[in-house]
N, C-alpha and C positions, 0 to 999 in steps of 0.2 A: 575734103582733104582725107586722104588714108595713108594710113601712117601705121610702120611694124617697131617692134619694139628695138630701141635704138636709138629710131629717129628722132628729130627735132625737127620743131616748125617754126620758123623766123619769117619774124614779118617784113617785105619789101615794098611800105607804104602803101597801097593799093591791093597789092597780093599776100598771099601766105604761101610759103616755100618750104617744102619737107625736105631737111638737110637728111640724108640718107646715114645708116650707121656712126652714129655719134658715141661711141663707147668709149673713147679718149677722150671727156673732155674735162675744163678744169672749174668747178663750179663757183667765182670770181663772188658771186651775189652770198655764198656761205661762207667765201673765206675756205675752200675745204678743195683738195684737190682728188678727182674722183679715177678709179682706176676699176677697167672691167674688162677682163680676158686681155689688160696690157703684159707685154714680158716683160722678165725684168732687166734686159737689155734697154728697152724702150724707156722705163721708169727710173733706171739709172740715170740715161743722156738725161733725163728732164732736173734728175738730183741733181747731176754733177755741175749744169747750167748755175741752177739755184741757190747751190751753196759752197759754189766755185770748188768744184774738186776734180781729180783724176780716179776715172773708173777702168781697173782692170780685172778681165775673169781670169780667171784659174783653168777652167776651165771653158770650153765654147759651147759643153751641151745646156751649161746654164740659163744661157742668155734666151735660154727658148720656152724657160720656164713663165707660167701664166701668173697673174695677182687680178683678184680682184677685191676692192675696199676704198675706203675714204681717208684721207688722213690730213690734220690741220694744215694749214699751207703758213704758220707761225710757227711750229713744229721744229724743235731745237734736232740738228741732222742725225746726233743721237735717239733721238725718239726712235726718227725713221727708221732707221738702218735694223732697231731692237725688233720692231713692227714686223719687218721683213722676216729677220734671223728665225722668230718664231713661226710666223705662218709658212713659211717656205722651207725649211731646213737647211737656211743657208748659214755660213760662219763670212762675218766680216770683218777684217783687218786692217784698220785707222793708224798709218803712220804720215800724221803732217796733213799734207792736202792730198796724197796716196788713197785709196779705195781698194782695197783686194778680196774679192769674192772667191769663194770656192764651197765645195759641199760637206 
């Protein structure tokens, strides 16, 4: 099996299969959801799924911005957002179920 980094190797009962570029995924066995060269476009949809909100940017060059890190997937949505605000320089705006991203 050869394998680059990214990948993942899943077993299909007889075989071993190298799932190709695994950088998104959500690490279920730690409880911990992992994020590597995701935008935060992409990281948003997955928030606002999770913790039933509405995300809107401010701007559209944001969405193209990258994260990479871990963060509890028990994680009160304040955490997140704080997580964010610091490693990214972004400001975010909590009104209700409302999301307002900008720089």
């Amino acid at each position: 099996v050869f394998m680059e980094p990214g990948d993942q190797v899943v077993n299909q009962g007889e075989e071993l299969e190298v799932a190709k570029n695994q950088k998104h995924r959500i690490d279920w066995v730690e409880k911990e959801i992992v994020f590597n060269e995701k935008t935060i476009e992409e990281i948003m949809n997955d928030l606002a799924r999770w913790y039933d909100v509405e995300v809107y940017f401010e701007d559209s060059a944001i969405k193209d911005k990258t994260f990479t890190g871990t963060i509890s997937r028990y994680s009160d949505f304040t955490q997140v957002i704080e997580v964010l605000e610091r490693t990214e320089s972004l400001k975010f705006q909590v009104e209700g179920r409302e999301v307002r991203i900008s720089n």
